[in-house]
Steps between C-alpha positions, in 0.01 A plus 500: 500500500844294417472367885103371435607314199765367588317352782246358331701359249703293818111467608446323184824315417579712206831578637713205701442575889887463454531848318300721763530382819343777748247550701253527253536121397469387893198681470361288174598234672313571788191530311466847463420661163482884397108598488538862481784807475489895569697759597532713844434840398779685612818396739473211690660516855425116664196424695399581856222339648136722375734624260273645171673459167322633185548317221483593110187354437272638773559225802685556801752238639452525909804329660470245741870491611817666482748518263735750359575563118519830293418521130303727281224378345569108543279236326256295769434124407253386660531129503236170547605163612305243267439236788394727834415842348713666726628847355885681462568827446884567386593882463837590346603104548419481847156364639287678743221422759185732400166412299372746211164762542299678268 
C-alpha cells in the first residue's frame, strides 16, 4: 500500500520527482496511471508463457512471457496509460507480459 501511494503522490506532484526517483515515476511519466490493485493468492514463482495465476479477487493473470521472481502473496498493479490505453501489469516491482480472465 506504501509503494501505491507513494506513486501516485510522484503521479501527482505531491512529492518532488527529486525525492523518489524509481521506476514508478518513469512510469507516470510515461503516461501510465494505477487503475486497479490485487493480490496473487498464494506464492508467486515468475511467469511462463500459458502460465495461470489466481489472484485474490477471483481473476486469473495468464502470462504472456517469461520472467522469474518469487514472493508470497505480492500485490498486482495493473496499470493504464492515459493517451493509448495500453495496459502494465507490475508484480513484486517487476512488470510482466500476460492479460487478466475471469
Amino acid at each position: 500500500m506504501k509503494r501505491l501511494l507513494v506513486a501516485v503522490a510522484v503521479c501527482f506532484g505531491i512529492l518532488p520527482a527529486a525525492s523518489y526517483a524509481s521506476d514508478w515515476e518513469e512510469l507516470c511519466k510515461d503516461g501510465y496511471a494505477v487503475i486497479g490493485t490485487t493480490e496473487v493468492n498464494g506464492t508467486f514463482d515468475g511467469c511462463t508463457y500459458g502460465k495461470n495465476i489466481p489472484l485474490m479477487n477471483g481473476i486469473t493473470f495468464k502470462c504472456s512471457g517469461y520472467s522469474y521472481s518469487y514472493a508470497y502473496q505480492p500485490t498486482l498493479y495493473v496499470l493504464k496509460n492515459i493517451k493509448t490505453g495500453s495496459l502494465k501489469y507490475i508484480i513484486d516491482d517487476e512488470e510482466f507480459e500476460g492479460e487478466l480472465y475471469r
